[in-house]
N, C-alpha and C positions, 0 to 999 in steps of 0.2 A: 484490557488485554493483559493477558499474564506469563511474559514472556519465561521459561524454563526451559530451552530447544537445550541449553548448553548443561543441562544436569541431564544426569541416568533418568530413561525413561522411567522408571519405576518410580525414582523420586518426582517427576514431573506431573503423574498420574497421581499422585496419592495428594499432595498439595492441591494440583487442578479437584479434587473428588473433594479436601476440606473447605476451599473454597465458594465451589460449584454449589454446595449446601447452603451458604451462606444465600449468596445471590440468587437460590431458585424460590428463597424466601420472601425476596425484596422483587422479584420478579426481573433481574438483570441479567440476561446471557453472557456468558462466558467466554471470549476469548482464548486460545489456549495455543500455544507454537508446539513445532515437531518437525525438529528437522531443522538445517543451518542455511539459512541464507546470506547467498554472498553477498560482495563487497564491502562496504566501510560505510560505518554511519556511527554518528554522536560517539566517536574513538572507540568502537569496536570494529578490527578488521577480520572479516573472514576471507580475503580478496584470496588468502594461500590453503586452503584447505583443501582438501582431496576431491575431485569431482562427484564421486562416487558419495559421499556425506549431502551433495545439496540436492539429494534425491529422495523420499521419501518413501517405504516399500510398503506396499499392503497390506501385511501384516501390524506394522506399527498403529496403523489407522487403525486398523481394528482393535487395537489394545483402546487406543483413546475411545472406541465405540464401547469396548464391554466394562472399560472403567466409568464411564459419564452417562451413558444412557443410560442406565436404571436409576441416577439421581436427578437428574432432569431430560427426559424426552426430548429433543430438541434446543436444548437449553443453552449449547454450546455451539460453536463454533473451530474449526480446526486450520491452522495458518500451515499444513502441511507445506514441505519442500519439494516444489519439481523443477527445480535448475533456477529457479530467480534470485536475481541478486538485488543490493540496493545499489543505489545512479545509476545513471546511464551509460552504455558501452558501445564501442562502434562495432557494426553486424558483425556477426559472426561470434562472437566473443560469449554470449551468451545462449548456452543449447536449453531453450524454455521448452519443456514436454507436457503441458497439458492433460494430456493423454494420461499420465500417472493418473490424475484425480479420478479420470472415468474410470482404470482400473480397479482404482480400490474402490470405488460405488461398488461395481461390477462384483469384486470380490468380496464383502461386507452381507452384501444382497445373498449371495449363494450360500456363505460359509454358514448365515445364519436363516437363512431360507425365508428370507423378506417378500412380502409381496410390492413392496416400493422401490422403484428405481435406482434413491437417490437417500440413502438413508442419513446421511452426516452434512451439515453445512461446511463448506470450505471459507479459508478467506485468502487473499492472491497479494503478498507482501512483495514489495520487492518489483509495483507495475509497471512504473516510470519507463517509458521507451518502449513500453510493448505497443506492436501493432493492433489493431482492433480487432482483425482475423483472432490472433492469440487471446487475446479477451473473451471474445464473445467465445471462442471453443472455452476457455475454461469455465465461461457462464454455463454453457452450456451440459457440463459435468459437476455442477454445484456450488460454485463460488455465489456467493453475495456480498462482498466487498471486498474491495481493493482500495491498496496504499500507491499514492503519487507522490509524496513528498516532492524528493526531488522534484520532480514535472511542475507542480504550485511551485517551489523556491526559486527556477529559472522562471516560472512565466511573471511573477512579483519581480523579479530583479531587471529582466528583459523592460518593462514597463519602464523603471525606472531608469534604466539605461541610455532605454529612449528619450527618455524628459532629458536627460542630463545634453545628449547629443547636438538635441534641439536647440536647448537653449544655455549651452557651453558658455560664448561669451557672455553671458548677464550671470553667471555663475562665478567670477571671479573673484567680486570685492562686494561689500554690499553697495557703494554708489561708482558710477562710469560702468558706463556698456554701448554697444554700434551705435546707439542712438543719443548721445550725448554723455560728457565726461561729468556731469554733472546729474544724471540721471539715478533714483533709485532701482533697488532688485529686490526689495520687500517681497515683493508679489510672485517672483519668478522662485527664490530661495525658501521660501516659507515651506516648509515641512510637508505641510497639508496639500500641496500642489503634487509634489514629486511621489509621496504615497498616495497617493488616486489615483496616480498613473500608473501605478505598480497595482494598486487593485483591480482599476477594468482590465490590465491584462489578466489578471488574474482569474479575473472571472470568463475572462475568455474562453481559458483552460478547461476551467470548470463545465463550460456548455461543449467541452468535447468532451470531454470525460461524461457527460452525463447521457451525452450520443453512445458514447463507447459502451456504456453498461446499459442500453437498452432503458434509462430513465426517463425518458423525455412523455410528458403527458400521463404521467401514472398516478398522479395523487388527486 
């Protein structure tokens, strides 16, 4: 992924086109951002930027179509912006419209007189909290992957939360717990216990998420 949303498109296209050669060599598709996604992550905040920016318009897309398709046909990938941000937010907070990506298929297909539906791969940043309606509609206009960070980082932490909850008192000291003041907690503290429990949550996650994108049974 070659994140550039925050430079001049021009210079985003021209980079993504030096690189884009590189990888259609090695056979790697290309990642490519367009457009600002909100919230905060790894200390970049966009949580204040103008609504109007976390929206991506049809015409940009198609700058990314007539810059990348003639170097690699399918090669790429576009992480355009339609309202998603990063974490989670309580309803309302986040206007996700979908609907932009089928636009710009829509408009791609006509400006250049496509006989394919769906000429650009999307990818859906920023998915953590969406409902599966809002998924599957953006599946359904082109995405093929999506980012849950957030959504994995609570359900690993939730895991461990729960161990911790469980078994609080033998968590104290390493000897004395309910069960005698002379008793070890080897077994209860050991690292390897509290991360397995933060894993099968995790993978909990995982088998919705995999519900959510229509994966289940395909390979």
């Amino acid at each position: 992924m070659l994140d550039l949303s925050e430079e001049p498109i021009a210079e985003n296209l021209e980079i993504c086109q030096k690189y884009l050669k590189d990888m259609k060599a090695m056979g790697i598709l290309l990642e490519m951002e367009l457009g600002i996604t909100g919230g905060e992550e790894d200390g970049v905040d966009n949580s204040h930027v103008a609504k109007e920016d976390l929206y991506s318009k049809p015409e940009e897309i198609m700058q990314v179509y007539e810059a990348l398709e003639p170097i690699a046909p399918k090669g790429y990938s576009i992480a355009a912006a339609f309202g998603n941000v990063h974490g989670v937010y309580s309803p309302g907070n986040v206007q996700l419209t979908p609907s932009i990506l089928g636009n710009a298929q829509k408009y791609i297909k006509e400006q250049k007189s496509l006989s394919v539906d769906k000429p650009v791969y999307f990818v859906f940043h920023g998915g953590s909290g969406s409902s599966r309606a809002e998924i599957r509609e953006a599946i359904g206009y082109g995405v093929v992957k999506m980012n849950i960070d957030t959504d994995t980082q609570w359900a690993y932490w939730d895991g461990v939360r729960a161990y911790e909850a469980k078994y609080h008192d033998y968590l104290q000291g390493q000897i004395g717990n309910p069960d005698g003041p002379e008793k070890p907690n080897k077994k209860i503290y050991d690292p390897r216990q509290w991360t397995r429990m933060g894993e099968q949550h995790l993978v909990q996650r995982m088998q919705t998420a995999f519900e959510d994108l229509n994966c289940m049974n395909v390979l």
